[in-house]
C-alpha positions, 0 to 999 in steps of 0.5 A: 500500500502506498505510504501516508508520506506519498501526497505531500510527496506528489504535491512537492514534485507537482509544486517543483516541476512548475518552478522549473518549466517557469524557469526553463522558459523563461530562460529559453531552454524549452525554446532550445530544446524545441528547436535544436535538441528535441526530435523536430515531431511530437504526437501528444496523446489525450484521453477526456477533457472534462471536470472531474467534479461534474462526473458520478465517480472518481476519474484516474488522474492520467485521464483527463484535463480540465476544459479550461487547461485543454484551452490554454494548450490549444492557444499554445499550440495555435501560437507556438507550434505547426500542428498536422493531422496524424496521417500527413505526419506519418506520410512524411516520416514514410517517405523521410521527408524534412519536418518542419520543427516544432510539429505537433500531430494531436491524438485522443484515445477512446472516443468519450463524448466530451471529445465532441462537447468540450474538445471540439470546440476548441479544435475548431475554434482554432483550426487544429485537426486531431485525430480520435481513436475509437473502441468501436463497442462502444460507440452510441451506447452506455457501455462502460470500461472496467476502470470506471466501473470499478471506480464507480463501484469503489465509490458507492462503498465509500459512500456508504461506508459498507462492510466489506471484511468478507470481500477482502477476505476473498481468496481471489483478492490479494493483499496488495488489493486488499490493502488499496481497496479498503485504504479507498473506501474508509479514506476521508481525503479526497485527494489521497483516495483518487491517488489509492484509486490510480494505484489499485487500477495500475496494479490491477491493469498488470494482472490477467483479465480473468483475474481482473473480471474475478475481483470487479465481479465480486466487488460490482455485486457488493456495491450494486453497480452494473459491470458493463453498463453505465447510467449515461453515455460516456462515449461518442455517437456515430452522429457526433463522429460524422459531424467532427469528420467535416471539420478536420477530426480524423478518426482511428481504430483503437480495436473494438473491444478494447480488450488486452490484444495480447491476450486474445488468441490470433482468431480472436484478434484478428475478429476483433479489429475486423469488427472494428474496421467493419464498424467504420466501413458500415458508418462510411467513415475511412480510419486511419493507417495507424492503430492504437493499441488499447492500454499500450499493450503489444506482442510480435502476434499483434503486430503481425495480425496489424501487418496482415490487415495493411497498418503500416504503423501503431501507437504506443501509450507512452514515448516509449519505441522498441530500439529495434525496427518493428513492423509495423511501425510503432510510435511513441506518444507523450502522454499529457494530463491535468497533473503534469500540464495545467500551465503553458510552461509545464505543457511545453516543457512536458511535449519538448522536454520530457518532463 
């Protein structure tokens, strides 16, 4: 479990990474790291724009930024830097072409619908073109990801502060487990229990998707929450797709399910990414070349059913690239959230930096 000592010591980091980047600015050093130091492209990789305080249920902090800060890096982005859709730079890097410095391609996985209702705007408001990669299950529908059911259920436990000694006495729930949930529930700190919250999902996010589905199973029943089906709709409609498709946004397969690929069977997966492609098709919506592995997960049995179904290059959830060549291509992202780029100057610093 993590220590008490582990907030004070996140606000701290958070505290001096701002004193930093307003410094690194203002001395020209992102500048400089942006121009002559930094790989001249950069491909930043969103997920919801949204106020955690209007939503049912706590939200993982690496999930979202504030409306008000996605503005801000919007203005930045108009302002400081050549922002390109996805597939023009991938074009570019194909046929090794010179990028222009400071070029930025713009990704949101997922397909929430505050993309439409909070993003959009903004996007078109600036002219900037992104690109939204779809888990095409759950377009137009309540369906839920695991995370936020367990979220939500976590969240009905805490609010009613329920007994839940026999759960974590469950042999199917280990002690790491144990420890996160029920430091959750009975924590009185709103801050403490959303950082026990991001913890318990990234335990969980490394362990075997039956082992998963046993615990949220188990703990979805004790608190009366439906594991597949949330009480609004979270994600994008085919309608809200197309209109976004006239103005610039691009959209991408993030497969169907949004299932751990790697753990399907090569059967399994290429059905999977199939229904996915069929979905665009039948919408007559034209996806991208390039795929976004759901959660970052990839083996060489993904990437050859990728390379069989004509995808030159791939997405990972990090910066992260093999040192070897793969096929298909696989590209790092960098990821940006509201902990780590809530100023201009953090926001910088983080896309041409790394911090």
């Amino acid at each position: 479990m993590q220590s008490t000592d582990d907030l004070p010591r996140r606000k701290f980091k958070r505290i001096a990474k701002r004193v930093l980047s307003k410094f690194f600015s203002d001395c020209g050093l992102v500048e400089l790291f942006a121009k002559k130091i930094s790989m001249p492209w950069k491909i930043l990789m969103y997920h919801r724009v949204v106020d955690p305080d209007g939503l049912d249920c706590p939200i993982e902090p690496g999930m979202y930024v504030q409306p008000e800060t996605f503005f801000r890096h919007m203005d930045y982005l108009a302002t400081n830097c050549n922002v390109i859709p996805l597939e023009q730079l991938v074009k570019a890097i194909d046929a090794k072409e010179k990028i222009a410095e400071k070029t930025v391609a713009i990704t949101f996985d997922d397909g929430w619908v505050d993309n439409f209702s909070t993003a959009f705007p903004s996007l078109k408001e600036h002219g900037l073109p992104a690109t939204i990669f779809l888990a095409t299950s759950f377009v137009g529908t309540n369906g839920t990801f695991w995370t936020n059911s367990l979220a939500l259920a976590l969240h009905r436990l805490q609010q009613k502060r329920a007994k839940i000694e026999g759960f974590l006495k469950q042999s199917f729930v280990s002690p790491k487990i144990a420890d996160l949930i029920s430091a959750i529930i009975f924590c009185t700190d709103k801050a403490q229990a959303n950082e026990k919250l991001s913890s318990l999902l990234t335990h969980m996010k490394n362990l075997p998707s039956k082992e998963q589905d046993v615990v949220l199973q188990a703990l979805c029943e004790l608190a009366e929450v439906d594991t597949d089906v949330a009480a609004k709709r979270s994600f994008l409609s085919w309608a809200e797709i197309q209109e976004m498709s006239r103005h610039n946004i691009s959209f991408g397969c993030h497969s169907h399910s949004h299932a751990n690929l790697t753990e399907l069977s090569e059967g399994e997966l290429r059905t999977d990414i199939n229904s996915s492609l069929a979905a665009f098709s039948a919408h007559n919506i034209k996806p991208s070349s390039v795929f976004c592995y759901p959660g970052g997960y990839f083996n060489e049995k993904t990437q050859a059913c990728l390379q069989t179904l004509g995808f030159r290059y791939c997405l990972a959830a990090s910066s992260y690239t093999p040192k070897a060549p793969t096929t298909p291509t696989m590209l790092g992202r960098v990821s940006i959230h509201e902990d780590i780029s809530n100023t201009c100057e953090t926001y910088a610093c983080r896309i041409w930096m790394g911090l």
